[in-house]
N, C-alpha and C positions, 0 to 999 in steps of 0.2 A: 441783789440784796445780800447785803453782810452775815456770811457764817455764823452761827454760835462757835464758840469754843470747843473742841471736840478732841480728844486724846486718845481715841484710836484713828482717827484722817491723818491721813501724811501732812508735815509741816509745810505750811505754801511760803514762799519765796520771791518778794519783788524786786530784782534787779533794774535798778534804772542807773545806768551808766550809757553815753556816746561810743565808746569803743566797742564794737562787734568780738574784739575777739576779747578784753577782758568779761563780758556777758559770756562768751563762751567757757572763759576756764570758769571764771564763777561759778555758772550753770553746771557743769558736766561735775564741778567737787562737792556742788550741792546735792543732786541725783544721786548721785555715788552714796549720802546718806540720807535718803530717801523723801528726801523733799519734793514736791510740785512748784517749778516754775513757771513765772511771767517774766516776759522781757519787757521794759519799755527805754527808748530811744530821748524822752525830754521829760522834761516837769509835765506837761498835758498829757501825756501820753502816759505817767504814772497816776495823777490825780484821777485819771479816767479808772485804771485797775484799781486804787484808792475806795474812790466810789464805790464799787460794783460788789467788793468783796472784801473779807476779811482777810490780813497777813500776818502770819506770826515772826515772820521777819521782813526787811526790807534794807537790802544796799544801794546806798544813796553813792553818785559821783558827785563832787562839790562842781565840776562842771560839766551845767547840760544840756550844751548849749547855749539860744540865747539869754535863758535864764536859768540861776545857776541853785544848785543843790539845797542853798540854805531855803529857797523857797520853799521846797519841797520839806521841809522839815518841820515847814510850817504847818502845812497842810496836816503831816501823819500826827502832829502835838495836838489837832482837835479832833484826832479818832476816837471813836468809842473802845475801847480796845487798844491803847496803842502798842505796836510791835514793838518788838527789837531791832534796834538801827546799826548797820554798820556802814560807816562812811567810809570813803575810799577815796582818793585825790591823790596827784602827782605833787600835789604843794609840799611848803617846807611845812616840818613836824609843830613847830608855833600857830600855823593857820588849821592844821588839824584840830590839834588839840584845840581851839578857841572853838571851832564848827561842837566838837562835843561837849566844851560848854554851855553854849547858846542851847546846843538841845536837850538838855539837862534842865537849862532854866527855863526853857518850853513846857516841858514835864514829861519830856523821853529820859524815862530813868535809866534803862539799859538802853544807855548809846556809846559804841567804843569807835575807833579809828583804826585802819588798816592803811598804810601806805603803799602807793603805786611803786613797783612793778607788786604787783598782789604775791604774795608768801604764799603760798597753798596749804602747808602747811597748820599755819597760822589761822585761816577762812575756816581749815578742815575743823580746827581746837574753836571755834568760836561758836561754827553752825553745829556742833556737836552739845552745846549746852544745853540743858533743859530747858526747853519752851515753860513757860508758868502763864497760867490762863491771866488775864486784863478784865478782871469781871466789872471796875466801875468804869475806866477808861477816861478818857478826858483831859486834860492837862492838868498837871499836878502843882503847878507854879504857875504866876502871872507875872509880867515884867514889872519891877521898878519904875517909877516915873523918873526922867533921866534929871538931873538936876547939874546945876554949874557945879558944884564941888566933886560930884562923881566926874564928871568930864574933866575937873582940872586934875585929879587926882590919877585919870587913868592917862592923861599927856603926860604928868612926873612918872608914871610908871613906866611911860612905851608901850603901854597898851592898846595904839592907835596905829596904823602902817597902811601905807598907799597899795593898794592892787587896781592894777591897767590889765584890760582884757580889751584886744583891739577887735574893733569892728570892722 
């Protein structure tokens, strides 16, 4: 059952990333300022933590496995509550930034990007921001219905680009 919002609990923390050891620097610079982590290894395996409990943050890898980050962004856009997102990917900075678009127009109003190799630094300045309670939760936006002039308009722009992920 999903936590209420509580500000004297230590901030909980979903890391879903494939790499063991970026979950580890992750983890170890979150603890450092006093968060509870979960690890999880794929999209089902966060959906599952998802479920269960409430997170006042969550770092997404855009890939996780066989299904990849954006799903998962899906899922946290119909939380009652939803967290703060920080995506993480080895992508170029064009496919980040578009992932925190998309989750913007989800209705993850605080969602930023961090690029692989992770900055520590950087994690430390983001997971250090004030947590602000989600009291109605919910997605804050709906998608557009996609229309031919949107789609010709985002091919004149290049806002279209082929990604191959081999099986």
């Amino acid at each position: 059952m999903p936590r209420d919002y509580d500000q004297t609990a230590s901030p909980t923390l979903l890391i879903a990333d494939t790499d063991r050891t970026q979950r580890a620097i992750i983890g170890a610079t979150a603890v450092q300022l006093g968060f509870h982590i979960v690890h999880a290894a794929s999209v089902e395996a966060a959906d599952r933590h998802l479920g269960s409990r409430r997170f006042d943050t969550v770092i997404v890898d855009l890939a996780l496995g066989e299904r990849d980050g954006i799903e998962l962004l899906r899922s946290i856009s119909k939380l009652q509550g939803v967290p703060r997102v920080i995506i993480v990917s080895d992508c170029e900075e064009r496919i980040l930034n578009a992932a925190v678009r998309f989750a913007h127009a989800a209705g993850i109003s605080d969602a930023v990007a961090v690029p692989k190799p992770i900055d520590v630094e950087r994690l430390r300045a983001l997971l250090s921001r004030k947590v602000s309670p989600h009291p109605t939760g919910g997605p804050a936006a709906t998608f557009p219905p996609m229309t031919a002039a949107a789609i010709a308009r985002g091919l004149d722009n290049s806002e279209f680009f082929p990604v191959f992920q081999p099986k």
